[in-house]
C-alpha angles and dihedrals in degrees: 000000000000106000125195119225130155087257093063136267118318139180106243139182139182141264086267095042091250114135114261146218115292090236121132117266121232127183126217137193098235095204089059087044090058097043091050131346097180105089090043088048092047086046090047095052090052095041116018115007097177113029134153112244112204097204094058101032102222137093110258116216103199109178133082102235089046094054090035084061107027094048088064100049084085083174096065102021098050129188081209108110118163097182096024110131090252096049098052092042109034102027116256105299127192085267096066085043123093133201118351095357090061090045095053091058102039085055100056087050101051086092103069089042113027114121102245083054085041093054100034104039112012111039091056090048079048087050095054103040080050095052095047093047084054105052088054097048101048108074092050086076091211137044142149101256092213098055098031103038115000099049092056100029082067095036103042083052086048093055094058097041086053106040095233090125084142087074128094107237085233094053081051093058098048104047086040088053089045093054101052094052084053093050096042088045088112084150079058093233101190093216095052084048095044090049087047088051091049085049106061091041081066096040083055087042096056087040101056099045077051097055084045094072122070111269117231118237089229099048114118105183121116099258088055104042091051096049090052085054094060090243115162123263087238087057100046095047095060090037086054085044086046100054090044092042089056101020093067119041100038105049085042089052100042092042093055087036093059091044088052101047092048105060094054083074120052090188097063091040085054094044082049104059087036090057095237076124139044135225086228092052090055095046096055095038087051098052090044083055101043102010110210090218107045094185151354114218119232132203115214108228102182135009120281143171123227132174078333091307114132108212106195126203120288091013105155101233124195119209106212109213087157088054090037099050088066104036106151084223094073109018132052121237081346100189084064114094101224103157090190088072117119098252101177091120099058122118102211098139103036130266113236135051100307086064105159105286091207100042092112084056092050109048089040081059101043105037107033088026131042107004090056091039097049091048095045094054098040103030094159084053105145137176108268092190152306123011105200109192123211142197148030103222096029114027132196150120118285087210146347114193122192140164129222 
């Protein structure tokens, strides 16, 4: 295939030495791009909205329209990725299924997320762990919220939902942690592959001193609703490493982030307490801003045109949801958190069938739970110095220190 690229045309092949897309190359300097993604995506939705990087190997699709439509042509653009980075770590979980497989296995989930479990059974058991984690931390007078709330808040809520209750919150973060960098190694760094390998044999080790125990009729987490469903132990396993691998880090990062971002301005954290704002309104305006999830890989199954682009089989396709979330076309002076902007058209969560599942548990943690709570208890809370972001694929605050 003949690529375009500033330099000139080129003849240009893949990894595997099969002929690619006709998109136009672009080059980035991964270590701007994980400091901070979003100048090169701004330039790439200008410029060159969907471009091959070579570096990563995949085609990136940077605006909002394109990932709202692609993501939905589950025949061409496939979550089934036999030598994607999740599926070789972490088993081949609903997330990397398409059709009736994913289905199958959504369904025998919904127990343990869907809203009417989340309300009834989750959010007090949220409410609880929270209440603990702050008691301990208040009379300290200072913390990193990353490390000190909002770590084991997500954790803590992780390890219920799960059913790993067997699991130290710590030992959560960190495979969760673990797992994330492996799935997002896309420099194939062997360290970052060998500690998430070292991750998911504790996740099954915890799992199966878990299923060795009796489970409970009532129980509603997601070891126990999939073994009820007669689901494998292959497939329970992945689905278990997918909900850590996503539970953790991006409640955690979105939790710290929103703090963060909230007591820069004085005037949303008044509107806040005066009720002119909701909490609601600032989560989803936050994760439009600094998406948790930056992006969901695609495998092309068949050939397909798009906007001229000619997308090959077996092309590796990135969905920018990161990119997406702040498309000018759609929001105004996008790089500015307002959380008082109209973000119904963000795509956060995704937009096609493979939706968050646990976006109802999420937002039930982070909006009615941890962000009123922490600022009931510590209402003088202040910003005790630098916030430092990372990440392109997974994006969150190192660390946020504050003082009360």
């Amino acid at each position: 295939m003949i690529c375009r690229t500033k330099y000139g045309p080129v003849v240009y092949k893949n990894s595997k030495g099969v002929a690619m897309s006709n998109a136009p190359i672009y080059e980035i300097d991964m270590a701007e791009f994980r400091n901070d993604p979003y100048p090169t995506l701004q330039y790439m939705r200008s410029h060159a909205p969907i471009a091959y990087v070579p570096t990563l190997d995949a085609i990136l699709i940077t605006k909002r329209d394109d990932i709202f439509k692609l993501e939905k042509i589950t025949n061409v653009f496939s979550s089934v990725q036999p030598d994607g980075l999740m599926t070789k770590l972490m088993g081949q979980n609903m997330m990397r299924k398409d059709g009736h497989a994913h289905q199958i296995e959504r369904k025998a989930i919904f127990p343990t997320v869907s809203p009417k479990t989340v309300r009834d059974i989750w959010e007090a058991k949220f409410k609880e762990s929270t209440k603990q984690i702050l008691n301990n931390l208040a009379p300290s007078g200072c913390a990193d919220i990353t490390k000190d709330f909002a770590m084991p808040v997500s954790a803590e809520a992780l390890k219920a939902l799960t059913g790993l209750t067997n699991m130290s919150w710590q030992e959560m973060d960190r495979v969760s942690q673990g797992m994330i960098d492996g799935c997002a190694n896309y420099t194939g760094d062997l360290q970052v592959e060998a500690n998430c390998n070292d991750c998911t044999f504790s996740i099954d080790a915890h799992i199966s001193e878990r299923l060795g125990r009796a489970v409970d009729s009532n129980d509603n987490s997601l070891i126990a609703v999939q073994k009820r469903a007669g689901l494998s132990d292959a497939q329970l396993r992945a689905n278990v490493k997918l909900a850590i691998s996503g539970g953790q880090n991006e409640p955690r990062d979105a939790i710290a982030g929103i703090i963060w971002a909230v007591l820069q301005n004085s005037n949303i954290l008044r509107d806040l307490k005066a009720g002119n704002l909701s909490y609601l309104q600032v989560f989803e305006e936050f994760t439009r801003w600094i998406s948790p999830i930056g992006m969901s890989p695609r495998r092309v199954a068949k050939r397909y045109v798009h906007s001229d682009i000619k997308f090959e089989t077996e092309d590796s396709v990135f969905f920018m949801f990161g990119s997406g979330n702040r498309d000018e076309e759609y929001f105004d002076d996008p790089n500015t958190f307002n959380p008082y902007r109209d973000t119904s058209k963000a795509i956060t969560f995704g937009a096609g069938p493979h939706f968050c599942a646990g976006a109802w548990a999420t937002k039930s943690l982070i909006v009615n739970v941890a962000l009123p709570m922490i600022f009931e208890t510590l209402p003088d809370m202040k910003l005790n110095g630098e916030v430092k972001f990372i990440g392109w694929a997974f994006r969150g605050p190192i660390s946020v220190p504050v003082i009360w």
